[in-house]
N, C-alpha and C positions, 0 to 999 in steps of 0.2 A: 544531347545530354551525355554524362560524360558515365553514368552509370552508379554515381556517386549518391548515391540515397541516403547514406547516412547523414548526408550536412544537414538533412532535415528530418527536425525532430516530429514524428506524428501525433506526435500529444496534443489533445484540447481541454477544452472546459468539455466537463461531463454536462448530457441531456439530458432530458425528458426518458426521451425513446432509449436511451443506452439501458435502460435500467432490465429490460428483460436477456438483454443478450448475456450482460454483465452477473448477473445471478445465475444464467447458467456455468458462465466462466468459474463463477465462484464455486457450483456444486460440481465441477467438472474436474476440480484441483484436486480432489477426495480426499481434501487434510480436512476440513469443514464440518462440525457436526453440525445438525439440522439446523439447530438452535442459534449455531453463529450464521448459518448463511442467512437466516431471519434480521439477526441485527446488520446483516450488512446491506439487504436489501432495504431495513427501516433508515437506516441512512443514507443511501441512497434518496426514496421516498423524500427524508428533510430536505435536502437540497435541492429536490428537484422543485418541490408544493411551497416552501416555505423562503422564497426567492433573499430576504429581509435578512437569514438566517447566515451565521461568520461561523458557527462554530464546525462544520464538517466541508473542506473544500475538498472537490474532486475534480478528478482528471482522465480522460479516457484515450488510451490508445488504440489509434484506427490505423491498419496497414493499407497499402498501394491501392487494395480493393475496396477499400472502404468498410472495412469489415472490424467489427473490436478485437482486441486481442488483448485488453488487457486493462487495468488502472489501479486508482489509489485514493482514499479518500485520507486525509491530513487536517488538522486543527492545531489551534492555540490551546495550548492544556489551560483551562479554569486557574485563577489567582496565582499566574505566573505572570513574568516580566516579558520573558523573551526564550520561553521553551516550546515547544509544539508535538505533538505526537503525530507517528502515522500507525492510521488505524488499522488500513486493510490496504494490502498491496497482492495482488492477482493476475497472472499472465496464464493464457489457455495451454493447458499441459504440450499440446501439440505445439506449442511457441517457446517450450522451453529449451533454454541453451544458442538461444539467438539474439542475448544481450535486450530482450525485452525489457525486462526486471531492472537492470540495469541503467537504464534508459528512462525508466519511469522515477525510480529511486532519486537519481542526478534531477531529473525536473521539478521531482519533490523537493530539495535540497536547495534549489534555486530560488522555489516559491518562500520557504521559510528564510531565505535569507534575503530577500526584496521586503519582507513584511517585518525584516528585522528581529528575527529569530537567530540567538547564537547555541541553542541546542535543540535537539530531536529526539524524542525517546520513540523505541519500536520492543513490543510485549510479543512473546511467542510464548510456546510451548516448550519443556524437554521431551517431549514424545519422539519416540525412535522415526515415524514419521514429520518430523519439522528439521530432522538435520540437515537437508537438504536447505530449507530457510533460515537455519542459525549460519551456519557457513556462509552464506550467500550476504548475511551481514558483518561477518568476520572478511570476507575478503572484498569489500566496500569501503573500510577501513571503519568499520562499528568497533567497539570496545562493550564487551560484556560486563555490565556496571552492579546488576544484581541478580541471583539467583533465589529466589525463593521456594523455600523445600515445600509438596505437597500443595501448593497455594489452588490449582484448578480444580483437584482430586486426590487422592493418595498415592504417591509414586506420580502425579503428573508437576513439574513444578514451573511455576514462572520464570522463564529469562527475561533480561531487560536488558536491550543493549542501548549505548549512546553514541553521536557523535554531534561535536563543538564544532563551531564556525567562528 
C-alpha cells in the first residue's frame, strides 16, 4: 500500500447501531442545543425503524479504526422538482480540520446529484458560534442566498446558503 488513503472515501449508509455514537458526536460539537440534538437523533431513529422511508438519507463516516467520526443526514425538500436539503452535517470536534466535513459535504453533493437534484439548500445559525460552519460553506463554494433577521430568537437569524449543480 502506497499510504494513499484518501482514494478511499470512508463514507457508508448510516445504521442501526451508528445512532448512539453519532448523537454523542452531535452533543460533542457544543453548537447543539438540547433540543436540536433531539431532532437529530429523531432522525436519525426514521431511517433507521422506518426502512420504506425517502425523506432523511444518511451517511456515516467510519475512519481506519472503524470508528465514526462523523455524518450527514440529506433529503429531497417536500413539493420540489429537484432541490434537496442537508439537514445535519457533524464531524467529532477532535476530527476537525482534517478535511472530514469536506469529504462528507462532496458525498452529499454526489448523492443529490445521482438522484437528480440541481440544488441544495443548508440553514444555520448567525450565532457567533456557527462562523466557523457559515465559512466552511462559503469556501465549498456555497452562496449565501438569504438572511433572515431574528428568524430562531431575537438577534439569532437564519442563513441560508446554496449551491446549483
Amino acid at each position: 500500500m502506497d499510504g494513499s488513503v484518501n482514494n478511499i472515501m470512508p463514507i457508508r449508509k448510516f445504521e442501526k447501531s451508528d445512532i448512539q455514537q453519532l448523537s454523542e458526536i452531535v452533543r460533542e460539537t457544543k453548537v447543539f442545543h438540547e433540543e436540536e440534538v433531539n431532532v437529530a437523533i429523531e432522525l436519525m431513529e426514521i431511517a433507521a425503524n422506518e426502512k420504506d422511508q425517502k425523506d432523511y438519507l444518511l451517511y456515516s463516516y467510519v475512519d481506519e479504526n472503524n470508528t465514526l467520526q462523523g455524518y450527514y443526514c440529506m433529503g429531497p425538500t417536500p413539493m420540489t422538482k429537484s432541490t434537496f436539503d442537508l439537514y445535519w452535517i457533524a464531524v467529532h470536534p477532535r476530527m476537525h480540520r482534517k478535511k472530514i466535513g469536506k469529504e462528507l459535504l462532496e458525498h452529499c453533493e454526489q448523492q443529490v446529484k445521482e438522484m437528480g437534484g440541481k440544488l441544495l439548500v443548508v440553514e444555520t445559525s448567525s450565532q457567533p458560534k456557527y462562523e466557523p460552519t457559515r465559512k466552511f460553506y462559503l469556501r465549498n463554494h456555497y452562496i449565501e442566498s438569504a438572511n433572515i433577521k431574528d428568524y430562531y430568537a431575537p438577534g439569532d437569524n437564519l442563513v441560508i446558503y446554496t449551491k446549483h449543480f
